[in-house]
C-alpha positions as CSV (number, residue, x, y, z in Angstrom):
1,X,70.0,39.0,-7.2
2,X,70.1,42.3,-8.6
3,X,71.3,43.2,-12.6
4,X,73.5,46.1,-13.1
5,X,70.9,48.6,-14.8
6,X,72.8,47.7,-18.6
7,X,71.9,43.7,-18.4
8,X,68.7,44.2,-17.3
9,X,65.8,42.7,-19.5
10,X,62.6,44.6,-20.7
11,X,59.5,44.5,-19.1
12,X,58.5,41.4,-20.8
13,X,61.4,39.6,-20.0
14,X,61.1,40.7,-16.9
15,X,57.8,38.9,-16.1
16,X,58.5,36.2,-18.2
17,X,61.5,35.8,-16.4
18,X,60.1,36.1,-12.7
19,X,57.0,33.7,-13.3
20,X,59.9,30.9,-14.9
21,X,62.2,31.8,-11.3
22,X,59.0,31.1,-9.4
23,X,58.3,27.7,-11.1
24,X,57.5,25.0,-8.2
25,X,55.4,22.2,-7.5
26,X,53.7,21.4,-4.1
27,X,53.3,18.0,-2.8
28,X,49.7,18.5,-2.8
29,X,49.4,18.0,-6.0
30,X,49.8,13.9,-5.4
31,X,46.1,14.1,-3.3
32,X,44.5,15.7,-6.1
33,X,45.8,12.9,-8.2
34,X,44.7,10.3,-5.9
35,X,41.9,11.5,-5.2
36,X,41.0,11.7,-9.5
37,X,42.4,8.1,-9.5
38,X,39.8,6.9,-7.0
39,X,37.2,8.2,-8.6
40,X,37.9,7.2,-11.9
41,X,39.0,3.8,-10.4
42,X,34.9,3.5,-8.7
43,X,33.5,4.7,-11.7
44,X,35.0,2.2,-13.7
45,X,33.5,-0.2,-11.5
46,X,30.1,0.7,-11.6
47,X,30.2,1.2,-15.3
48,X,31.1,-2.4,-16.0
49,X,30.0,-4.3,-12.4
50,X,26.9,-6.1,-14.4
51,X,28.8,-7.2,-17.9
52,X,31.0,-9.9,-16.0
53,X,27.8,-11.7,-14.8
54,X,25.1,-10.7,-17.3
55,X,23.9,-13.8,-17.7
56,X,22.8,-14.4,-14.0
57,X,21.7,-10.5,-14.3
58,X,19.6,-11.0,-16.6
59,X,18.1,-14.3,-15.5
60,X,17.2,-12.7,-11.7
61,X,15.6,-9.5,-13.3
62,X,13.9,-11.2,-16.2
63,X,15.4,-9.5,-18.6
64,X,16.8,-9.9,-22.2
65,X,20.6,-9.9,-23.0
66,X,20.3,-6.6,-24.7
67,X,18.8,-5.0,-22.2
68,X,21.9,-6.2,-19.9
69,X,23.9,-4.9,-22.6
70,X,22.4,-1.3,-22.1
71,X,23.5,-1.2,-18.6
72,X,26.9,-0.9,-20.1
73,X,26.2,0.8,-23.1
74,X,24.1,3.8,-21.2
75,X,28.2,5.0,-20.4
76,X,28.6,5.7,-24.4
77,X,25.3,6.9,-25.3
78,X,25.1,9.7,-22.1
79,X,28.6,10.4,-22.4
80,X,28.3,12.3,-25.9
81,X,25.8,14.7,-25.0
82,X,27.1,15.9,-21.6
83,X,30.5,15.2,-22.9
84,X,30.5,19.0,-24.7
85,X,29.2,20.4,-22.0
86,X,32.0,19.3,-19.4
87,X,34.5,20.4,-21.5
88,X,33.2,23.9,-21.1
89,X,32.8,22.8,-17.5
90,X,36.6,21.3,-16.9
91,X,37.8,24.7,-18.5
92,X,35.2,27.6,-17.0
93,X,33.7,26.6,-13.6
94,X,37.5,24.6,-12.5
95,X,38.9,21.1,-11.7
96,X,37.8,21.4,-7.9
97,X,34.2,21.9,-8.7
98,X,34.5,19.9,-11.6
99,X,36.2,16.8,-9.3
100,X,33.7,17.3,-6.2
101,X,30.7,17.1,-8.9
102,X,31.5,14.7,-10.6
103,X,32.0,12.3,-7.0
104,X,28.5,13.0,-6.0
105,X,27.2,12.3,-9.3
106,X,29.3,9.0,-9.1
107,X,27.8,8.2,-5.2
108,X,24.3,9.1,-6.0
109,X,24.5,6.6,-9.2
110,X,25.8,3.6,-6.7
111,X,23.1,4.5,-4.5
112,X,20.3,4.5,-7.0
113,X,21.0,0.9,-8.4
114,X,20.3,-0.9,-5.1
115,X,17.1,1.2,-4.7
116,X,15.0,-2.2,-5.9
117,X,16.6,-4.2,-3.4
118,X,16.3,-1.4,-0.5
119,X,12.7,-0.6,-1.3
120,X,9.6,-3.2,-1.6
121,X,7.4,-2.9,-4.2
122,X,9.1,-2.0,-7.3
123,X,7.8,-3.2,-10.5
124,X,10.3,-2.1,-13.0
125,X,14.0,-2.8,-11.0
126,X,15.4,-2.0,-14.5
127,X,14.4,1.5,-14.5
128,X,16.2,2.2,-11.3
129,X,19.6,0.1,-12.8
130,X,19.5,2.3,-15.8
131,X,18.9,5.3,-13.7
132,X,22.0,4.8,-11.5
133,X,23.8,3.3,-14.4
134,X,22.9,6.9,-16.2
135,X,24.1,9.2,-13.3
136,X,27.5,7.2,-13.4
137,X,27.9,7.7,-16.8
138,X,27.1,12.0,-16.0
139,X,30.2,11.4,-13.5
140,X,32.5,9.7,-16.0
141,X,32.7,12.5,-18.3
142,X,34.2,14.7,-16.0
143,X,36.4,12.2,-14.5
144,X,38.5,11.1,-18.4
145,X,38.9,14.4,-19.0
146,X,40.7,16.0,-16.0
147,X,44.1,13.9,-16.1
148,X,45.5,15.6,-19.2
149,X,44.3,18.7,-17.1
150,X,45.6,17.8,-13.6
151,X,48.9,17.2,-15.1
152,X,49.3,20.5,-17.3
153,X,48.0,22.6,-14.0
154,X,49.8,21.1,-11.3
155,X,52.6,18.7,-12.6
156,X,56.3,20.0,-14.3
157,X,56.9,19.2,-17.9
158,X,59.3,15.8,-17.4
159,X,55.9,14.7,-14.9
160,X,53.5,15.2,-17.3
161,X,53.2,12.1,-18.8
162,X,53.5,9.8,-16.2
163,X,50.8,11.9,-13.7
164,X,48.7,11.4,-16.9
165,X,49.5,7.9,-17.0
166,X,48.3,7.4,-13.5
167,X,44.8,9.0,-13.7
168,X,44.0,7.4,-17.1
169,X,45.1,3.9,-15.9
170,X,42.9,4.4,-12.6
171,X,39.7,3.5,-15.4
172,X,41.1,0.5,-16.4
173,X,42.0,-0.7,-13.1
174,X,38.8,-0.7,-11.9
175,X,37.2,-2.4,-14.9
176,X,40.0,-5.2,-13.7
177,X,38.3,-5.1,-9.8
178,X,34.9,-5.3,-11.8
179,X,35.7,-8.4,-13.9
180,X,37.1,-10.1,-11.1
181,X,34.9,-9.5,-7.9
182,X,31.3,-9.3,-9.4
183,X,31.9,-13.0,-10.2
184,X,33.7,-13.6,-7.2
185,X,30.6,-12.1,-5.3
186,X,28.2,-13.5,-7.1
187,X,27.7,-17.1,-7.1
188,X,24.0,-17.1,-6.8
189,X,21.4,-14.7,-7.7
190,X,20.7,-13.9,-3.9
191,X,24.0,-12.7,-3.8
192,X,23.4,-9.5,-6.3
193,X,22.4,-7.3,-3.5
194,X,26.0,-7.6,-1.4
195,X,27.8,-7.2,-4.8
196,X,25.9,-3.5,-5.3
197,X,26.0,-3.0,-2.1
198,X,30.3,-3.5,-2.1
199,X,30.6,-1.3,-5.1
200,X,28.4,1.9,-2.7
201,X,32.1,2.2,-1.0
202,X,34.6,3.1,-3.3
203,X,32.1,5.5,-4.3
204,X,31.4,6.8,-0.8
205,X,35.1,7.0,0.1
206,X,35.8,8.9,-2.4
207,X,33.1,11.6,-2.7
208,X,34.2,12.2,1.1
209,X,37.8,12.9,-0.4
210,X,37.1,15.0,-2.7
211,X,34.9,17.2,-1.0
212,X,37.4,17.4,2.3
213,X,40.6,17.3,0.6
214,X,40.6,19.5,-3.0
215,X,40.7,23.1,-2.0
216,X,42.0,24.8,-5.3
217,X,41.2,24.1,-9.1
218,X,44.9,25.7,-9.6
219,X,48.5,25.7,-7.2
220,X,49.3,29.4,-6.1
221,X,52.6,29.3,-8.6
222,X,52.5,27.5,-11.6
223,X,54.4,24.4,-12.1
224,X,55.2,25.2,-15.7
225,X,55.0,28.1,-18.7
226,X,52.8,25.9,-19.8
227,X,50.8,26.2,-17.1
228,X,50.0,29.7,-17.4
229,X,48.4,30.0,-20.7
230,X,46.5,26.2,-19.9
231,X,43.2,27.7,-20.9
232,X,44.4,30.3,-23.0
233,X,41.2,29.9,-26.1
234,X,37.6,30.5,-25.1
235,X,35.6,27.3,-25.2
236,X,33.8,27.5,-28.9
237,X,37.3,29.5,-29.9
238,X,39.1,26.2,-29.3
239,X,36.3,23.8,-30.7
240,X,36.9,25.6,-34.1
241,X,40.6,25.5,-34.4
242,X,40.5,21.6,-32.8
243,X,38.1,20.7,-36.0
244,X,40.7,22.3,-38.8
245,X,43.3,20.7,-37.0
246,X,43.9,18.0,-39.7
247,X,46.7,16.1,-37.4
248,X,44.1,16.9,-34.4
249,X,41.3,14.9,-36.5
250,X,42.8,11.9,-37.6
251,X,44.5,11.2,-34.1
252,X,40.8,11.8,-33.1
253,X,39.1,9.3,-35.4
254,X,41.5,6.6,-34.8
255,X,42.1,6.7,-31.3
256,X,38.5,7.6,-30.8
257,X,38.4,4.3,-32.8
258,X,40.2,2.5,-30.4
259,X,38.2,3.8,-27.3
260,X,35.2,2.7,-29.1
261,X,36.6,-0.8,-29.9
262,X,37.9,-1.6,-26.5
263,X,34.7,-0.4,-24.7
264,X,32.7,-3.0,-26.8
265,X,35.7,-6.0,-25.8
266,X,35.4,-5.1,-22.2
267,X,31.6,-4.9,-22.3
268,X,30.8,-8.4,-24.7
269,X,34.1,-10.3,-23.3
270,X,31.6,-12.4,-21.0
271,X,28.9,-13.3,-23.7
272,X,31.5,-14.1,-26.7
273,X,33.5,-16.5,-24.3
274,X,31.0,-18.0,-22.6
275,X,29.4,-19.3,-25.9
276,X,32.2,-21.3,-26.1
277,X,32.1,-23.1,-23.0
278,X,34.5,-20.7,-20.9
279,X,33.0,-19.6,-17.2
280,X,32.6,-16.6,-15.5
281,X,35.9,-17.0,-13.2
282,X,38.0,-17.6,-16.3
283,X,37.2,-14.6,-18.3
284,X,37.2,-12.8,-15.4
285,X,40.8,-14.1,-15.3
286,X,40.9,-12.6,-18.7
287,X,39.7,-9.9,-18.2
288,X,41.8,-8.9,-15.2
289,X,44.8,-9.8,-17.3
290,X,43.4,-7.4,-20.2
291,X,43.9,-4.7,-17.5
292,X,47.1,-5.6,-15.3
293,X,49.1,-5.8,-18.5
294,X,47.9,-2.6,-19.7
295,X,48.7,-0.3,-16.9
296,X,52.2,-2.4,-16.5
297,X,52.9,-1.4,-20.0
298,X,51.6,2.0,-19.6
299,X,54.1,2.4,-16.8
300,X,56.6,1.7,-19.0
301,X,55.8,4.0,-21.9
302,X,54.9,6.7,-20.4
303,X,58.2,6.9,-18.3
304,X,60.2,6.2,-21.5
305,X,57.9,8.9,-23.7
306,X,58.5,11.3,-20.7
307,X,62.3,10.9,-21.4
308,X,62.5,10.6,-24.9
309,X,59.3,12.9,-26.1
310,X,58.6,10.3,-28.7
311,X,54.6,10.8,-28.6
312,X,53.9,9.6,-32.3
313,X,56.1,6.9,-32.7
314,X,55.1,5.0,-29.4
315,X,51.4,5.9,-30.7
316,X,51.8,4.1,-34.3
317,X,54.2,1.3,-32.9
318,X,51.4,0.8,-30.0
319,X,48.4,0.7,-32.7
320,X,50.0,-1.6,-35.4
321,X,51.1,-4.3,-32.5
322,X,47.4,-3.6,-31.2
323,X,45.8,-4.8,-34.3
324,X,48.1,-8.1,-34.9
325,X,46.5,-8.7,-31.5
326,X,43.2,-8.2,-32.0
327,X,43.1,-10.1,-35.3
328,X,44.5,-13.1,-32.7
329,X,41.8,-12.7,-30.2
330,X,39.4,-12.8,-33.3
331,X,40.7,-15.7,-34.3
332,X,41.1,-17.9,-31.3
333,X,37.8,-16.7,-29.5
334,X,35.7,-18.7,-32.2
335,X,37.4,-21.8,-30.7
336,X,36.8,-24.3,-27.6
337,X,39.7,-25.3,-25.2
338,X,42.3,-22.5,-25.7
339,X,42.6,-21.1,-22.5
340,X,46.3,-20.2,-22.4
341,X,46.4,-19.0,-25.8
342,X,43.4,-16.8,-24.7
343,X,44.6,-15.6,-21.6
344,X,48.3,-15.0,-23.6
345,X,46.2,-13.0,-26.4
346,X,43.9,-10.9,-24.0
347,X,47.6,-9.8,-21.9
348,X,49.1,-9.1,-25.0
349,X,45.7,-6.8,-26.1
350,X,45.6,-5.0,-22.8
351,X,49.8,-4.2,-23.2
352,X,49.6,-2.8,-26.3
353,X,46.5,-1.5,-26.4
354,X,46.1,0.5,-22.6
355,X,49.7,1.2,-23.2
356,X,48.7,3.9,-25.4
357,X,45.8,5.4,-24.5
358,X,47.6,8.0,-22.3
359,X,50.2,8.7,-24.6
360,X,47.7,9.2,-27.2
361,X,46.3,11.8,-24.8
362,X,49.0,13.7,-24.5
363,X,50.0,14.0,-28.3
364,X,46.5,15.1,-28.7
365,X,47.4,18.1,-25.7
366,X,50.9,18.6,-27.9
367,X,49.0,18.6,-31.9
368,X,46.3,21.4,-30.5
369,X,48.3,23.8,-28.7
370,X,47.1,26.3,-27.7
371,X,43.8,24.9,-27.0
372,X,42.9,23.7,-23.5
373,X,43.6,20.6,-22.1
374,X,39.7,19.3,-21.2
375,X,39.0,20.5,-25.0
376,X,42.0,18.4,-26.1
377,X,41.5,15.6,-24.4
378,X,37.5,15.6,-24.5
379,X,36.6,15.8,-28.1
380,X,38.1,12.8,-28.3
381,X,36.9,11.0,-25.6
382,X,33.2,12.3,-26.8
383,X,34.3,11.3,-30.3
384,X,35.7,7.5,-28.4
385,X,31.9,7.0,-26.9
386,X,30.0,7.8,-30.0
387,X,32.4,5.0,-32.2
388,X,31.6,2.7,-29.5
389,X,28.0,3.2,-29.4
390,X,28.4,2.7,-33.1
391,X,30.4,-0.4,-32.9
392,X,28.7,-2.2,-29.8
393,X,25.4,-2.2,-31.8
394,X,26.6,-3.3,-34.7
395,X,28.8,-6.3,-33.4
396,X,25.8,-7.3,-31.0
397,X,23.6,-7.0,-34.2
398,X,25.9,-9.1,-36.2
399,X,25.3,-11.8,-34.0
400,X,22.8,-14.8,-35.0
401,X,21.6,-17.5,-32.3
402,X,22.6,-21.3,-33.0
403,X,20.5,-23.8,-33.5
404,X,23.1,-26.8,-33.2
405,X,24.0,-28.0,-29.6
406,X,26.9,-25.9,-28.2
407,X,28.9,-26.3,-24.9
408,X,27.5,-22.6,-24.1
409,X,28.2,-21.8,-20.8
410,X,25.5,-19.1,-20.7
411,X,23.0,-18.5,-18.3
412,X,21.0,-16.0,-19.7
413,X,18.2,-18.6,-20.6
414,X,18.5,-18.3,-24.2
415,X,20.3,-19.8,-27.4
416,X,24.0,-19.4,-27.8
417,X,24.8,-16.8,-30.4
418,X,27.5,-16.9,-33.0
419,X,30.3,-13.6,-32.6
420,X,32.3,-14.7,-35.5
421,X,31.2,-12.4,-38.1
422,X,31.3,-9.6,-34.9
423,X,34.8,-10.7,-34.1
424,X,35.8,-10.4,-37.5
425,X,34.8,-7.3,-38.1
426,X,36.1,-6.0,-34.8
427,X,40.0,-6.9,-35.8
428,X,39.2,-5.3,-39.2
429,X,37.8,-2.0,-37.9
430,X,41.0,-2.1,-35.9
431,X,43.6,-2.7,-38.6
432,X,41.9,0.3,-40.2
433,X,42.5,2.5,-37.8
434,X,45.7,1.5,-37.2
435,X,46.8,1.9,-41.0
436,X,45.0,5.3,-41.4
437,X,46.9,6.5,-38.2
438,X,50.0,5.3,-39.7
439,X,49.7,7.1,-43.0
440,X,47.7,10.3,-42.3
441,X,49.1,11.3,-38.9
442,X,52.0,13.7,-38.6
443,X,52.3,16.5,-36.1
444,X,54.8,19.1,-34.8
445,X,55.0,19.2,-30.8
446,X,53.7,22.5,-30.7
447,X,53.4,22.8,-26.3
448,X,56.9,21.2,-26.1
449,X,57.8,24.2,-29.0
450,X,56.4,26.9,-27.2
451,X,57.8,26.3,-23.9
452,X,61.0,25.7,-25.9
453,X,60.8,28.9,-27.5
454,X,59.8,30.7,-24.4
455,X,62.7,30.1,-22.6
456,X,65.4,30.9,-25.5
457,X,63.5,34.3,-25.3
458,X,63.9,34.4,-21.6
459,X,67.9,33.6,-22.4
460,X,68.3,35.8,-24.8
461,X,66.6,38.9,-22.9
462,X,69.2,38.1,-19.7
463,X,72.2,38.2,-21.5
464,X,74.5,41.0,-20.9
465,X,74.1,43.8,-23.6
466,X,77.1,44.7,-25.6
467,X,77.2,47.6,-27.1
468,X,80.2,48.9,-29.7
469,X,81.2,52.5,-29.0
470,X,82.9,55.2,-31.3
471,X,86.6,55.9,-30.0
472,X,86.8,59.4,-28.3
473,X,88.3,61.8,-30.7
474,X,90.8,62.6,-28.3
475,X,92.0,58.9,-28.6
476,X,92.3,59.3,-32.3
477,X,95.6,60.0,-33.7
């Protein structure tokens, strides 16, 4: 299509306009989500394959309950450290690199936990747990941040949220595999081996993926304006305006909140219950119900948010629902014999809650434009893993052994201990997120804005020029 030479656009236009006619997506795209949502899917599972049977853990390797408890907690307290630096990574070196890293890292970790097993002669099998458990935890870094990436790179604007929605829920998913096959697998002590030795797969699979299958950080045409400008402010550039972002903050504190909050549920969920005389296949039950609910319900919102582009009001709804929830589970936890209500409270946690979290990553994307995506969507995560640190160690310090009988359940050789004063403040750290959201957060959409404005500019420059001429004197009267 050629212009006549008066309706042609300026230079600008002109490029603005050809990059927006050679908009396209490539099918390829799909395998480098995959192959993301397997490997956020194994690392999931390695991150929480001990917690669902801590007690039998801890009773094989002669070790305490909080030591068990640092095989988890290792994810948080690694994460914030090497969580700056793969930002910088995610946006210099490239989402191949930064994918294909990251799956070694995750293969190597599976690897180095069955080392004691593999090997005669160890005296300190914990050393070699935390090890692995350490390396994972190196991986996972890399692997929350790149969906809010992947999406903005290779995904078109009405996709965004959903391919976002995919590669977030991958995580949760495979905390639900974890809660339900390490107790399925072990029934017995001798039976740890094969259970580390099943987890080495996934992560094996997908390392083999990653490196085959990714051969660009970037498609050859973007898929959106967006797209272009998706690293557009150097690395300490966009840490700066991120930190005098005020809506940018409090969506950090409270959803970091959040993150911190349900890492310590899904990591203590076998230790409160069990004190009450639940087993290991039933909060497994609960747990995988925690997580099924939670990706059905982040189906669902993020194809609704997709349509609608009502970020902030799904992400206030979704906290404030969250909260009456988690007050519930506080509640009823404390009591014997309530399994429905249980398994009813922990579906209802996981739908609300999960729902959210990759909404709430893409508000953050929308509240810190122009700043990159990994900045965007790291800073919090780091900020998530460094509440949850907080929180795990003081709701496991909260915690007092009883000296009255109980119908415990644990096997960790030890007396039960008493979560109600943990539980308690759990719901309330909760609820004070949620109101503090609520109150302090309000945000333009300022990607949706600029890609909005971008294209009124591309309009305007295309439309035919008028211009009002002088009649010819001759014509005149």
């Amino acid at each position: 299509m050629v212009l006549p030479a008066g309706d042609r656009p300026g230079a600008d236009a002109t490029q603005a306009l050809g990059a927006l006619w050679d908009y396209r997506v490539y099918a390829r795209r799909w395998v480098f989500l995959l192959v993301l949502s397997l490997l956020s899917f194994s690392n999931a599972t390695l991150w929480l394959s001990f917690a669902p049977v801590a007690d039998m853990i801890a009773h094989h390797f002669l070790l305490s309950t909080e030591q068990i408890n640092w095989l988890s907690r290792v994810y948080l307290v690694v994460s914030i450290p090497s969580g700056v630096v793969a930002i910088w990574v995610l946006d210099s070196v490239g989402l191949r690199w930064a994918t294909i890293v990251c799956a070694w890292l995750n293969f190597a970790g599976s690897v180095f936990r069955t080392l004691p097993f593999m090997v005669g002669g160890i005296q300190d099998p914990f050393a070699f747990l935390m090890g692995g458990q350490s390396l994972c935890a190196l991986a996972q870094t890399l692997v929350i941040f790149s969906p809010a990436k992947l999406a903005a790179l290779w995904f078109p604007e009405h996709q965004r949220a959903t391919a976002n929605m995919i590669g977030t829920m991958s995580n949760p998913l495979g905390i639900l595999v974890a809660n339900l096959l390490s107790p399925a697998l072990v029934k017995k002590e001798e039976d740890i081996p094969m259970m580390l030795g099943i987890y080495i797969i996934p992560a094996g699979i997908t390392c083999l993926l990653a490196t085959a299958c990714l051969l660009e950080s970037v498609p050859p045409t973007p898929p959106s304006a967006r797209a272009i400008h998706s690293t557009s402010e150097k690395f300490l550039d966009g840490l700066k305006l991120l930190l005098c972002n005020r809506a940018y903050v409090v969506l950090a504190v409270c959803f970091g909140g959040g993150i911190g909050i349900f890492s310590s549920f899904s990591a203590l969920l076998e230790q409160v219950l069990c004190v009450r005389g639940y087993s290991n296949e039933f909060i497994g039950l609960c747990g995988a119900l925690f997580i099924v609910f939670g990706v059905l319900g982040a189906l669902v919102l993020s194809l609704y948010v997709d349509r609608t582009k009502l970020f902030t009001e799904a992400v206030k709804i979704g906290f404030c629902l969250t909260s009456v929830v988690c007050v519930a589970f506080a509640l009823v936890s404390q009591l014997q014999g309530q399994t429905l209500a249980l398994a009813a409270i922990c579906s209802l946690l996981g739908l609300f809650g999960f729902a959210v979290a990759p909404i709430a990553m893409e508000l953050a994307v929308e509240c810190s434009f122009p700043v990159g995506e990994g900045a965007a969507a790291g800073l919090i995560f780091v900020l998530g893993q460094a509440e949850g640190v907080l929180i795990m160690v003081l709701l496991t310090a909260l915690t007092v052994r009883r000296a009255e009988p109980s119908v415990s359940t644990c096997q960790d050789g030890q007396g039960p201990l008493d979560w109600q004063v943990s539980m308690l403040l759990m719901a309330g750290l909760c609820t004070l997120f949620s109101c503090f959201l609520v109150l302090f957060f309000h945000t333009p959409y300022r990607r949706l804005q600029a890609e909005a404005s971008a294209s009124c500019s591309i309009q305007e420059d295309m439309s035919p020029v008028t211009v009002d001429r002088e009649p010819h004197p001759a014509a005149t009267p």
